[in-house]
VOKE-985482 format. One record per residue (C-alpha): residue number from 0; x, y, z negated; residue in three letters. Coordinates in steps of 0.25 Angstrom, whole numbers, padded with zeros to 4 digits. Last residue first. Example, Ala and Ser with C-alpha at 12.3 -4.5 7.8 and 13.67 -1.06 7.14 Angstrom:
BEGIN
  num      u      v      w  residuo
    1   0055  -0004  -0029      SER
    0   0049  -0018  -0031      ALA
END
This chain:
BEGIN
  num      u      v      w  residuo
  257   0327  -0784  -0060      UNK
  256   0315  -0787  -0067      UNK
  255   0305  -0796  -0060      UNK
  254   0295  -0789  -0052      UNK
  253   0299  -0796  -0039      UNK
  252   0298  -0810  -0045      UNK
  251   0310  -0817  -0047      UNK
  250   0316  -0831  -0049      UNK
  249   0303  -0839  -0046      UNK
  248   0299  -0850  -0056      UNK
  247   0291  -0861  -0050      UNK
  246   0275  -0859  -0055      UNK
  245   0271  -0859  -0067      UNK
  244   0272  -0844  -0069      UNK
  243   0260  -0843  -0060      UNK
  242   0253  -0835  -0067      UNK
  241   0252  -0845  -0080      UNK
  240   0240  -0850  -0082      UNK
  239   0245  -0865  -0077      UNK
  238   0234  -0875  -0076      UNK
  237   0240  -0888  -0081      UNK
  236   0229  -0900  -0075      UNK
  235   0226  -0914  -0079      UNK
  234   0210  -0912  -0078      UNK
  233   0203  -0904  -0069      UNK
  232   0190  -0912  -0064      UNK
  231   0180  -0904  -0075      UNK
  230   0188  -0891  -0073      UNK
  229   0173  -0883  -0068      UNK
  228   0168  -0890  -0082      UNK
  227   0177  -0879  -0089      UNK
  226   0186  -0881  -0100      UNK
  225   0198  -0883  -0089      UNK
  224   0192  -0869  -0085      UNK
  223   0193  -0863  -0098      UNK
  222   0207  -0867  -0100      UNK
  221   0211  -0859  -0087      UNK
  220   0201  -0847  -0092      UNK
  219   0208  -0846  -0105      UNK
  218   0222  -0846  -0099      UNK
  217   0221  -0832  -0092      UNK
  216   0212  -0827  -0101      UNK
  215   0223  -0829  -0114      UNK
  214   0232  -0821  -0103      UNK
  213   0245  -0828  -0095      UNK
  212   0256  -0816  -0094      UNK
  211   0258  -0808  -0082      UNK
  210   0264  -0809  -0070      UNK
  209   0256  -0817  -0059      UNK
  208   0265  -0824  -0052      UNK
  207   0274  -0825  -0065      UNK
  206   0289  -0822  -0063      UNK
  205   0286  -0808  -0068      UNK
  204   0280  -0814  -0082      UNK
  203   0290  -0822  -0085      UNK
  202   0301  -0811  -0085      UNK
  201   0291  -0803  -0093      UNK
  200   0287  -0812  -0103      UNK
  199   0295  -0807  -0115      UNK
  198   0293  -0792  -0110      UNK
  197   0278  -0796  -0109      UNK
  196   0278  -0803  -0122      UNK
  195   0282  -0792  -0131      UNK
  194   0271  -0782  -0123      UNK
  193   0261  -0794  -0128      UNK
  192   0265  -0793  -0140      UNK
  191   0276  -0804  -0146      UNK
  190   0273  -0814  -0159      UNK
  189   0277  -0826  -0152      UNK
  188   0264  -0834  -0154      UNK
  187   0257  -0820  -0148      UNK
  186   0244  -0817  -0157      UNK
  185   0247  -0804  -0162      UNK
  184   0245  -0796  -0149      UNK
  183   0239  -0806  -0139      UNK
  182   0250  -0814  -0131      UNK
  181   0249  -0814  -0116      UNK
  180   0251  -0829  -0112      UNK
  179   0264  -0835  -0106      UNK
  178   0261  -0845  -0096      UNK
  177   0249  -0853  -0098      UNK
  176   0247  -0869  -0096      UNK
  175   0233  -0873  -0097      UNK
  174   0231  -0889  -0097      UNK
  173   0221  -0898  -0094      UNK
  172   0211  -0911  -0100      UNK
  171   0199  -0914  -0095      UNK
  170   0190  -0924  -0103      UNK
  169   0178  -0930  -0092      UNK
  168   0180  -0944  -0101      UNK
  167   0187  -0950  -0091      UNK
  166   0198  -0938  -0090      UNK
  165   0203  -0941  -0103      UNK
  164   0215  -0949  -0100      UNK
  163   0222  -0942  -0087      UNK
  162   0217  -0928  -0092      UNK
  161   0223  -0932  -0106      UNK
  160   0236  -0935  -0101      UNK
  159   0238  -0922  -0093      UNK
  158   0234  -0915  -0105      UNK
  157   0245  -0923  -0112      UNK
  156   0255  -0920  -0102      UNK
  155   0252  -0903  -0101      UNK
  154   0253  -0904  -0118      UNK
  153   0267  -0909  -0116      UNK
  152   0271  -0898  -0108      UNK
  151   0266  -0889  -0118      UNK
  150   0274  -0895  -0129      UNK
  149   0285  -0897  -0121      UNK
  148   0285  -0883  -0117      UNK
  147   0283  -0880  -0132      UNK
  146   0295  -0885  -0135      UNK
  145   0304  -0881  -0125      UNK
  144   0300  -0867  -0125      UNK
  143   0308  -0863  -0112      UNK
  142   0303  -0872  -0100      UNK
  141   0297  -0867  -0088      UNK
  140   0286  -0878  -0084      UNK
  139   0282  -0880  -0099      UNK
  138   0279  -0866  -0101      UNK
  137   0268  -0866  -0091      UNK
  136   0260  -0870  -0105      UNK
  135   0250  -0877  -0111      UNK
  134   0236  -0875  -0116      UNK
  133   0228  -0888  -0117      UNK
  132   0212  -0891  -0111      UNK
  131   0204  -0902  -0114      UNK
  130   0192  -0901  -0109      UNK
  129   0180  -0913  -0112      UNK
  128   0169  -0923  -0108      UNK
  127   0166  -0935  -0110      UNK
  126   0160  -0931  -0123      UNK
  125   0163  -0944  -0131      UNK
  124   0177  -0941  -0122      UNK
  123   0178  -0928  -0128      UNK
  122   0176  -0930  -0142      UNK
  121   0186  -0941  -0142      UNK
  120   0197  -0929  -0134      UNK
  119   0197  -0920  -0145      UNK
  118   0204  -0925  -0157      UNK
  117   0216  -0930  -0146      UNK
  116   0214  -0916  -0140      UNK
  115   0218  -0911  -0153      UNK
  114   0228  -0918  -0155      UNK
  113   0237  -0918  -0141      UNK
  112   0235  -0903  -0141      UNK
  111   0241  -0904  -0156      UNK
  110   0253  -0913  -0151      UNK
  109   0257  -0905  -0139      UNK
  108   0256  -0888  -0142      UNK
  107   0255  -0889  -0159      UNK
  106   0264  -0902  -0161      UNK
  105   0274  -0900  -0149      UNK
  104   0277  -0885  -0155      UNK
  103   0279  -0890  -0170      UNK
  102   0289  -0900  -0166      UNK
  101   0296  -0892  -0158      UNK
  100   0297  -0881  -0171      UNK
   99   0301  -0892  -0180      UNK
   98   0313  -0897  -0170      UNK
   97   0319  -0882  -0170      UNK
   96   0321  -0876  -0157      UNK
   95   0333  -0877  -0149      UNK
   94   0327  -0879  -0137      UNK
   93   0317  -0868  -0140      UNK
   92   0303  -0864  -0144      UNK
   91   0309  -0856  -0156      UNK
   90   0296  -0844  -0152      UNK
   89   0285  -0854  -0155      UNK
   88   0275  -0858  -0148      UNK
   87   0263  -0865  -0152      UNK
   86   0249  -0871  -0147      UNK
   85   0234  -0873  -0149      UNK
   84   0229  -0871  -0136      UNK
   83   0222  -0887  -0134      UNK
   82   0209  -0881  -0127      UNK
   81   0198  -0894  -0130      UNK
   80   0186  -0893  -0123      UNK
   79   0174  -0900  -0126      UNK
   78   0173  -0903  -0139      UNK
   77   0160  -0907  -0147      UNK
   76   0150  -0910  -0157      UNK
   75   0152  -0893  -0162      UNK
   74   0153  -0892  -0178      UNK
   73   0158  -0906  -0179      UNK
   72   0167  -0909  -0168      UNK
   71   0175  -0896  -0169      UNK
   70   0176  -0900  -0184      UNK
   69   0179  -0913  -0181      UNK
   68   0191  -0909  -0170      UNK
   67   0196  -0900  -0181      UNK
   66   0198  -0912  -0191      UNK
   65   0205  -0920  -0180      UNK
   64   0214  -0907  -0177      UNK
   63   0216  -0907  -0191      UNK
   62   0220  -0922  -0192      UNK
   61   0230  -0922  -0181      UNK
   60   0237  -0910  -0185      UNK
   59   0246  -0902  -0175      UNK
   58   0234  -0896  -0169      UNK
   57   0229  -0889  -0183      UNK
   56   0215  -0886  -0180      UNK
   55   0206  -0877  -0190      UNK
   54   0194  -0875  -0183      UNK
   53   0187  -0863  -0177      UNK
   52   0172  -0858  -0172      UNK
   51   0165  -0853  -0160      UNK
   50   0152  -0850  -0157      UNK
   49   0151  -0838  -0149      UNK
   48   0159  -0827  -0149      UNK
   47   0175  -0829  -0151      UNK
   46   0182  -0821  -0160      UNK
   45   0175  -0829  -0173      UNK
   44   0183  -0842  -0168      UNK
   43   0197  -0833  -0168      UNK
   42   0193  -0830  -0183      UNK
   41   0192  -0845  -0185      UNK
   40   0205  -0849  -0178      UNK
   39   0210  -0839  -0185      UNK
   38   0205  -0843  -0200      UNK
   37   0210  -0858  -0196      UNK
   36   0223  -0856  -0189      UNK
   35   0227  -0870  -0184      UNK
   34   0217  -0869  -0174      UNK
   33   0206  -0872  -0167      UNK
   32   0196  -0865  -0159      UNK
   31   0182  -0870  -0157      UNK
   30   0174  -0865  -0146      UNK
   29   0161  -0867  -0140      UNK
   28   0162  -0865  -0124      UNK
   27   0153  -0857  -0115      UNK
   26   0164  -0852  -0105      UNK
   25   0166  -0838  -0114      UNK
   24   0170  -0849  -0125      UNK
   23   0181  -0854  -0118      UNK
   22   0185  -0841  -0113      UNK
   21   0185  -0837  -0128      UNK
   20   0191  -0849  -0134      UNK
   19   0203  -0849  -0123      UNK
   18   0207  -0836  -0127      UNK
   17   0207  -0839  -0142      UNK
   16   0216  -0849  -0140      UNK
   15   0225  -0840  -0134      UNK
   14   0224  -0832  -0143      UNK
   13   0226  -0841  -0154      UNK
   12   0216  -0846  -0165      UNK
   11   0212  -0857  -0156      UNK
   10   0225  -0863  -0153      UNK
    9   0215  -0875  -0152      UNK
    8   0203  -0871  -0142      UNK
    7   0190  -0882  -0145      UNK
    6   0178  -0879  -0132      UNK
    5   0167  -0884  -0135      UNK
    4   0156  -0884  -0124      UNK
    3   0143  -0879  -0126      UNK
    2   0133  -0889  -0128      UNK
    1   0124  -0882  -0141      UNK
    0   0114  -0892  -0143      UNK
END
């Protein structure tokens, strides 16, 4: 019997989803990734060595994330870790923004982690066991992007509320909050290359501690170890990866531009 832990990445077609599969799947894991993108979630499956394999997942659907879930559960018996990275953000993410566009933003980033996990959590509790592990965002504690802040922010209560509810069943439930990520070329949700983004970022970036951008290393090995049984008593917890940029504002670092 094959007892490796599963490990289910939505977002998985993503890079940053993609990230997370492989340090997932360098601890040991199997790993299914899911997304709305069928051929790419597939094609990123193939990338990874090993036994690993896609599904068709839209988040914002009740019945295809139930569908999913049964595939999952079929092929493999069980779902260890859940990594709820599937997520948007859109360049109009501003206080004027159109209602359609909010509404999309808190289906994919806070409804569609609240699905999936919904699917997930049965199978853990007949386990006993279980991970579940959401990507937010240090956005939240500046502001700007009201939408998906709220979205984010609201993903940061409900894992909260599932560490309080689940954790009888030995089910912990965290959060990973990045700062701004170093975008691949061709993959960057705002369409920008890496040069692009630097100049974009580079106020934030010299008011970071450590200033640079977050990497998809960077925020794979936090997730990896809420997956791990070394975080078996962490529960509740928002883990910034975000070098510092958490922290209380400061109005000027000595490299800042004059």
């Amino acid at each position: 019997m094959d007892l490796k832990r599963v490990a289910l990445v939505t977002g998985g077609a993503g890079a940053l989803g993609r990230g997370i599969a492989a340090r997932l799947q360098k601890d040991g894991c199997r790993i299914v990734l899911a997304d709305i993108n069928a051929t790419a979630c597939e094609a990123a499956a193939k990338e990874l060595e090993g036994d690993a394999f896609g599904v068709e997942m839209d988040v914002t659907s009740a019945s295809s994330v139930e569908a999913a879930i049964a595939r999952v559960l079929e092929r493999c018996g069980r779902i260890d870790i859940l990594v709820n990275n599937a997520g948007v953000l859109v360049k109009e993410d501003h206080a004027a923004m159109d209602e359609a566009t909010f509404d999309r933003i808190v289906r994919i980033n806070l409804k569609g982690p609240f699905l999936v996990a919904r699917a997930v959590i049965p199978t853990m509790k007949a386990q006993r066991s279980g991970r579940l592990v959401a990507i937010t965002s240090r956005n939240k504690l500046a502001g700007s992007m009201p939408a998906y802040a709220a979205s984010k922010a609201g993903l940061d209560a409900l894992t909260v509320s599932w560490a309080r509810e689940l954790g009888e069943w030995n089910i912990t439930a965290n959060a990973v909050a990045p700062s701004s990520i170093a975008v691949t070329p061709g993959l960057d949700i705002l369409n920008r290359t890496p040069e692009q983004q630097l100049v974009s970022n580079r106020l934030s970036i010299s008011r970071t501690p450590i200033q640079r951008l977050a990497t998809r290393e960077d925020i794979a090995g936090a997730v990896a170890y809420f997956a791990s049984e070394e975080a078996g008593f962490v529960t509740g917890e928002t883990l910034y990866v975000a070098g510092g940029s958490q922290l209380a504002p400061v109005a000027r670092y000595a490299s800042d531009p004059q």
